[in-house]
C-alpha positions as CSV (number, residue, x, y, z in Angstrom):
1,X,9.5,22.6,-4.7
2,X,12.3,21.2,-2.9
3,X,14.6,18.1,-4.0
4,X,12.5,15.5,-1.9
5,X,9.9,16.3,-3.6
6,X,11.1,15.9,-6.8
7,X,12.5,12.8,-6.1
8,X,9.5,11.4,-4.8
9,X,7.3,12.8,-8.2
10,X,10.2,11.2,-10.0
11,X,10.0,7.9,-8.0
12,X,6.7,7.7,-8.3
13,X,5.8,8.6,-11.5
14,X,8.4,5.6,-12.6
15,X,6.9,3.0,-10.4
16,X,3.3,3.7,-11.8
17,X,4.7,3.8,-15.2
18,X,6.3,0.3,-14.7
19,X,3.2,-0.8,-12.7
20,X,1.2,-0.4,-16.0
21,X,3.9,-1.7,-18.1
22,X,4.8,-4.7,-16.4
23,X,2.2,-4.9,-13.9
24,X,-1.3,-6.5,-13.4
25,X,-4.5,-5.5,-11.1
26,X,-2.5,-5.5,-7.7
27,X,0.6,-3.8,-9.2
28,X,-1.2,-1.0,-10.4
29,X,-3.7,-0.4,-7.3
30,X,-0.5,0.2,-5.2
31,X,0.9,2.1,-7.6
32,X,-2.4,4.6,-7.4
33,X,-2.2,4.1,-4.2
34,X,1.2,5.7,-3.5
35,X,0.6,8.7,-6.2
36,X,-2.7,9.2,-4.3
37,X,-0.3,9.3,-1.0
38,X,2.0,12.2,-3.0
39,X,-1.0,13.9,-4.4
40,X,-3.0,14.0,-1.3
41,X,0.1,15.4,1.0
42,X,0.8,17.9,-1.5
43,X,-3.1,19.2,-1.5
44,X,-2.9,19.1,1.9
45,X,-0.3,21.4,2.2
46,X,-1.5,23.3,-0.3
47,X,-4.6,23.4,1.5
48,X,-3.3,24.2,5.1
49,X,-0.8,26.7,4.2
50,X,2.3,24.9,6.1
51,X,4.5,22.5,6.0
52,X,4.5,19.1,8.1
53,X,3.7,19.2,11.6
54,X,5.9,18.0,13.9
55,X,5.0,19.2,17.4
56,X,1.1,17.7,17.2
57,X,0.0,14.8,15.7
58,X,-0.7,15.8,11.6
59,X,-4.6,15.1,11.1
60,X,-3.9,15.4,7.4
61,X,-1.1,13.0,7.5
62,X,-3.1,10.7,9.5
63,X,-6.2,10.7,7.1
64,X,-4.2,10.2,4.3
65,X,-2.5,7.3,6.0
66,X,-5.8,5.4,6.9
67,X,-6.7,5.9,3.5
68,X,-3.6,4.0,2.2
69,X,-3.4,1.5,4.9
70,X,-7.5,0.7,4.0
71,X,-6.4,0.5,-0.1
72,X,-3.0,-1.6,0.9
73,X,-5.0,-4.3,2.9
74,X,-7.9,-4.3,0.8
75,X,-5.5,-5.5,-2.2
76,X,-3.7,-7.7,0.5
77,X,-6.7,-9.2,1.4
78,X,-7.5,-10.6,-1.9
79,X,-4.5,-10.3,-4.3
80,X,-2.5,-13.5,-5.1
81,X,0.5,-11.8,-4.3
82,X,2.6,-11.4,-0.9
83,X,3.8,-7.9,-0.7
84,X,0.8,-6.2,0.0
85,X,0.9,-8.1,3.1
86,X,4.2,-6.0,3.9
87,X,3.4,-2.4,2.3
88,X,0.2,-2.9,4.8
89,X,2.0,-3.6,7.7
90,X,4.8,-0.2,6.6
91,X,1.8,2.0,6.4
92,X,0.0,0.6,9.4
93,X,3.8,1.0,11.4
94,X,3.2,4.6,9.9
95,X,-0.4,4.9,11.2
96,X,0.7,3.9,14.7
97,X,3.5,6.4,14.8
98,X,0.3,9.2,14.8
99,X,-1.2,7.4,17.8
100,X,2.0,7.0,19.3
101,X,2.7,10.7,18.9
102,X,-0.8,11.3,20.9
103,X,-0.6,9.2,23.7
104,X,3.3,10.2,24.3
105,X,3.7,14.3,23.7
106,X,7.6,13.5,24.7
107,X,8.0,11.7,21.4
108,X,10.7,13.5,19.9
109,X,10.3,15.3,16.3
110,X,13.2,12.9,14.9
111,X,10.9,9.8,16.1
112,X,7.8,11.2,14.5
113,X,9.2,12.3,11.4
114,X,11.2,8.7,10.9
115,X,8.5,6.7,12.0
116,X,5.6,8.3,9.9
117,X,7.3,9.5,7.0
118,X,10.7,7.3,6.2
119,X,8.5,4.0,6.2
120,X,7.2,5.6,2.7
121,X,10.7,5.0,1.4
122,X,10.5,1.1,2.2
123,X,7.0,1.2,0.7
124,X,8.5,2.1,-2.6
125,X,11.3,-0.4,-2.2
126,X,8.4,-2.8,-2.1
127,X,6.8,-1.9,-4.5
128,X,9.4,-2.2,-7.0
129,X,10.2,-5.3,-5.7
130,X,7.0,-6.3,-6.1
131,X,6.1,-4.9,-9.8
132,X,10.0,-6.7,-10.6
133,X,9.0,-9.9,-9.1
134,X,5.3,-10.3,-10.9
135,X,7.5,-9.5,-14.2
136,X,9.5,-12.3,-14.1
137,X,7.5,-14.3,-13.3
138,X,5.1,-13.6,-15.8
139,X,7.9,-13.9,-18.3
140,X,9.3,-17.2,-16.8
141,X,5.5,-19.0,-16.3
142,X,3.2,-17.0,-18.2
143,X,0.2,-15.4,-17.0
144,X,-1.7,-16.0,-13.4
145,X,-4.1,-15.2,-11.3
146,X,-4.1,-11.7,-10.0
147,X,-6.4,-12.1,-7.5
148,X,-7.8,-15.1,-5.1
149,X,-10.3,-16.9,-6.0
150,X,-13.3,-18.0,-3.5
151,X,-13.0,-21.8,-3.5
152,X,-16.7,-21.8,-2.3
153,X,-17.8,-20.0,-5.7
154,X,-15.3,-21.6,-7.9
155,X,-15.9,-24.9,-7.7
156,X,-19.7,-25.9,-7.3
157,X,-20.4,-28.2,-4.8
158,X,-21.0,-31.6,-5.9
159,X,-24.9,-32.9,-5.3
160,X,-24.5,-36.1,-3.3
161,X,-25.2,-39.8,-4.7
162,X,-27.4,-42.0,-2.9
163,X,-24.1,-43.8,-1.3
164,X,-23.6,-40.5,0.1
165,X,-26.7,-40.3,1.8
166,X,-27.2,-41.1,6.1
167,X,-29.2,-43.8,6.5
């Protein structure tokens, strides 16, 4: 176990700590979503025998990237928050190196490596940032909506009075 590794159990282990300490629904469905991420590479590897592979594009690594990318959106999608919106777009940046990789076999090993597996660094900036910035303001304002509401389901339509009606 080399020291990336460790610093990324380390790293991660704290953010999903503070996600449910000072975190809500959103918060902590990242946070699971990033130790899935760590989990999942590491079982991979486990699995495969090897380390990352550079010279192809990394099936495993991809997988595990649509996974996340599907889990980041999905909370984007409905969480009353705005940095899902940018941990989607680092994973799908991440997801597109794969196909980039694929379509362009010239792509060098450097530009693979940064592009699919550096982004996961900003993804954890984010994430603390985000966790941080629900905190405060849950301590400044009190407690909010996690998630969106459907404004269709929320608030019933009102029936119609008979000045409403055509004539």
């Amino acid at each position: 176990m080399g020291w990336l590794w460790t610093f990324n159990l380390v790293t991660m282990a704290l953010l999903f700590v503070a996600a449910l300490r000072w975190g809500a629904g959103p918060e902590r469905i990242c946070a699971a979503t990033v130790v899935a991420m760590n989990l999942g590479d590491r079982a991979y590897h486990l699995l495969i025998g090897s380390d990352t592979i550079y010279d192809t594009v990394d099936t495993g690594h991809l997988i595990l990237d649509l996974a996340a990318a599907a889990l980041f959106i999905g909370v984007a999608l409905q969480a009353n928050r705005i940095y899902p919106l940018w941990l989607s777009a680092f994973q799908l940046v991440s997801i597109v190196a794969h196909f980039v990789r694929r379509v362009d076999e010239q792509l060098t090993i450097l530009a693979y490596g940064l592009l699919n597996y550096a982004l996961y660094y900003f993804i954890l900036l984010i994430l603390t940032g985000g966790i941080w910035a629900h905190a405060r303001r849950a301590k400044r304002y009190g407690p909010y909506r996690s998630w969106r509401s459907d404004p269709a389901r929320s608030v019933p339509f009102p029936e119609p009075t008979p000045t409403d009606r055509p004539i």
